[in-house]
C-alpha positions as CSV (number, residue, x, y, z in Angstrom):
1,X,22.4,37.5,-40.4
2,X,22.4,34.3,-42.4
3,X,20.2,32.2,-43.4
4,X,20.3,28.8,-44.5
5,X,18.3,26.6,-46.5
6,X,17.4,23.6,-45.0
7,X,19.1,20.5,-47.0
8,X,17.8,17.5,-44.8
9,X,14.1,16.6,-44.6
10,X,13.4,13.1,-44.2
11,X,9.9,11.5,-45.9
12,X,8.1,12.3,-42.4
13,X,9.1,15.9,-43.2
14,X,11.1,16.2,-40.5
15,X,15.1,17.0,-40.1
16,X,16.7,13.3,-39.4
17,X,18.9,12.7,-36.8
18,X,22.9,12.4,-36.6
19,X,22.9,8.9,-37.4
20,X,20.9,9.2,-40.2
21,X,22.5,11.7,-42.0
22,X,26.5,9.8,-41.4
23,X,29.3,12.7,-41.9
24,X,27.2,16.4,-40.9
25,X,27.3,19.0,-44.0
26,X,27.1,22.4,-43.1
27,X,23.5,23.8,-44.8
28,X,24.0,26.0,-47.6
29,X,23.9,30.2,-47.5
30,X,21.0,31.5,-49.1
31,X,22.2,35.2,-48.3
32,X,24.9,36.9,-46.2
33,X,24.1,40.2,-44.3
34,X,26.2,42.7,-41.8
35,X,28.3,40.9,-39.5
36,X,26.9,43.1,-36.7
37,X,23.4,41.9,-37.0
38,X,24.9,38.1,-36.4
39,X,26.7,39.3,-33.2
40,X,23.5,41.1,-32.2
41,X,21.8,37.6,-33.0
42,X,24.2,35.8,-31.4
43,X,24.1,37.9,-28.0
44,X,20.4,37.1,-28.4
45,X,21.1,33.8,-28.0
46,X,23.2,33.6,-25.1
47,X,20.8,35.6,-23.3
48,X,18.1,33.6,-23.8
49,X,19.9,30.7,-22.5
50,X,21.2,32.1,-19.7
51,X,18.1,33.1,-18.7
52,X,16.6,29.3,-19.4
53,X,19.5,28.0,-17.2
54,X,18.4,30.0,-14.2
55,X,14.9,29.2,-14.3
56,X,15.3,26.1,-12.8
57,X,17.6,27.8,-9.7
58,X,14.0,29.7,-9.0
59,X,12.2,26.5,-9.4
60,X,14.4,24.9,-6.9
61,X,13.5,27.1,-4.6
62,X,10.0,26.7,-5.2
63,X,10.1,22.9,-5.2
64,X,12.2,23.0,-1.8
65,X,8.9,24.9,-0.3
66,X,6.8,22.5,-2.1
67,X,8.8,19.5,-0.2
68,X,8.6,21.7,3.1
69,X,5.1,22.2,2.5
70,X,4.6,18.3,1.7
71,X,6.7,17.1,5.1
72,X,4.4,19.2,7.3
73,X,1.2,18.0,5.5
74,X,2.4,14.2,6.5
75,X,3.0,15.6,9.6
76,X,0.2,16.7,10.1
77,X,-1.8,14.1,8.4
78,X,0.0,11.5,11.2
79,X,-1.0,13.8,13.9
80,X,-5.1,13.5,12.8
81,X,-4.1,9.6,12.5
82,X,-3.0,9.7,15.7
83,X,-6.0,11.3,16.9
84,X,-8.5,9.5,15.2
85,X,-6.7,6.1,16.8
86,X,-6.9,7.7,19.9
87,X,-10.4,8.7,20.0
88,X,-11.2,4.8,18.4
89,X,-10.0,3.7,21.5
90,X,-11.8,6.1,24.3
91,X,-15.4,5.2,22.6
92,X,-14.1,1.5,22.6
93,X,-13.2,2.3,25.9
94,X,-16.6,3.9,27.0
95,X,-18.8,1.5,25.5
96,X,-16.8,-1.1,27.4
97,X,-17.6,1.1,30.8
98,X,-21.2,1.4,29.4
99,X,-21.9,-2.5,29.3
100,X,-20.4,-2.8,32.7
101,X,-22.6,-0.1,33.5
102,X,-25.9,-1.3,32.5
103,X,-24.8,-4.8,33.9
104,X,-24.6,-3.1,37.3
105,X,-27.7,-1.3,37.4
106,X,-29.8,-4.6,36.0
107,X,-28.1,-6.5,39.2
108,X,-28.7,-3.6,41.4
109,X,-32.3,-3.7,40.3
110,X,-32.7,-7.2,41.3
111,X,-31.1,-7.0,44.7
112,X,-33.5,-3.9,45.0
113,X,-36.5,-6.2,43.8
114,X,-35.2,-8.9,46.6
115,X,-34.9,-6.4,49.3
116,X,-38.9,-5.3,48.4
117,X,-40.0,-9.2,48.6
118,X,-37.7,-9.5,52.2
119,X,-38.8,-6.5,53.6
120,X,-42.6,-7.0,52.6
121,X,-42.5,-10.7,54.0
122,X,-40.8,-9.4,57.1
123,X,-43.7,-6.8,57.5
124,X,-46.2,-9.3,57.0
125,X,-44.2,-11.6,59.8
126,X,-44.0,-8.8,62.1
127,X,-47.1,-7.7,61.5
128,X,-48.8,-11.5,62.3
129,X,-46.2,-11.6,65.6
130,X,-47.8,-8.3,66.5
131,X,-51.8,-9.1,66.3
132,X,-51.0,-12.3,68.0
C-alpha cells in the first residue's frame, strides 16, 4: 500500500483545484509496502464503484414507481375535481328548483286564499237567493 504525503494545501486548508496548481506533480511516497496489498486495495476500489454505479439502476426503478404513483394521484385528484364540479352544479341546480318551488307554492297559496273569498261570497249569495 502506499501512501503519500499530501504536497498541495491551499491557505483555506484545502487541496486546490487543477487550475491552480498548472502542470500536476505526482505526491511524494512516504513508504512503499507489498504489491499485493495494493492490488487488494485496488480491487477494493473497483468494487466499491461498481457497486455506487448500480445504485442508481435500483433508484430508477424506484423513481419510475414514484412517477406511476404520481400519474395516478393526478388522476385521481382530477377525478374528485371532477366530482366536486359536478356536485357544484346539482346544488346550483337544486336551489334553482327550490326557488321555483317556493314561488309556486306562495302563488298556489293565493289562488287558494281567492278560491276561500269566491267560494264564501258565493255561499253568502246563495244563501241570500235561498231565504228569499
Amino acid at each position: 500500500m502506499f501512501m503519500y504525503q499530501d504536497t498541495f494545501k491551499s491557505v483555506s486548508g484545502e487541496s486546490p483545484s487543477s487550475s491552480e496548481l498548472g502542470p500536476l506533480k505526482k505526491p511524494k511516497k512516504l513508504a512503499d509496502t507489498d504489491e499485493e496489498v495494493d492490488e487488494q486495495e485496488l480491487e477494493a476500489h473497483y468494487s466499491y464503484m461498481a457497486k455506487i454505479q448500480e445504485v442508481p439502476t435500483a433508484d430508477s426503478c424506484t423513481d419510475s414507481k414514484l412517477v406511476e404513483q404520481n400519474d395516478q394521484n393526478d388522476v385521481e385528484s382530477n377525478d374528485e375535481r371532477v366530482a366536486l364540479a359536478n356536485l357544484k352544479l346539482d346544488v346550483d341546480e337544486n336551489k334553482k328548483i327550490q326557488k321555483q318551488l317556493k314561488k309556486a307554492s306562495t302563488t298556489l297559496a293565493q289562488e287558494l286564499k281567492e278560491c276561500k273569498t269566491i267560494l264564501a261570497e258565493t255561499t253568502k249569495s246563495l244563501g241570500e237567493s235561498i231565504s228569499v
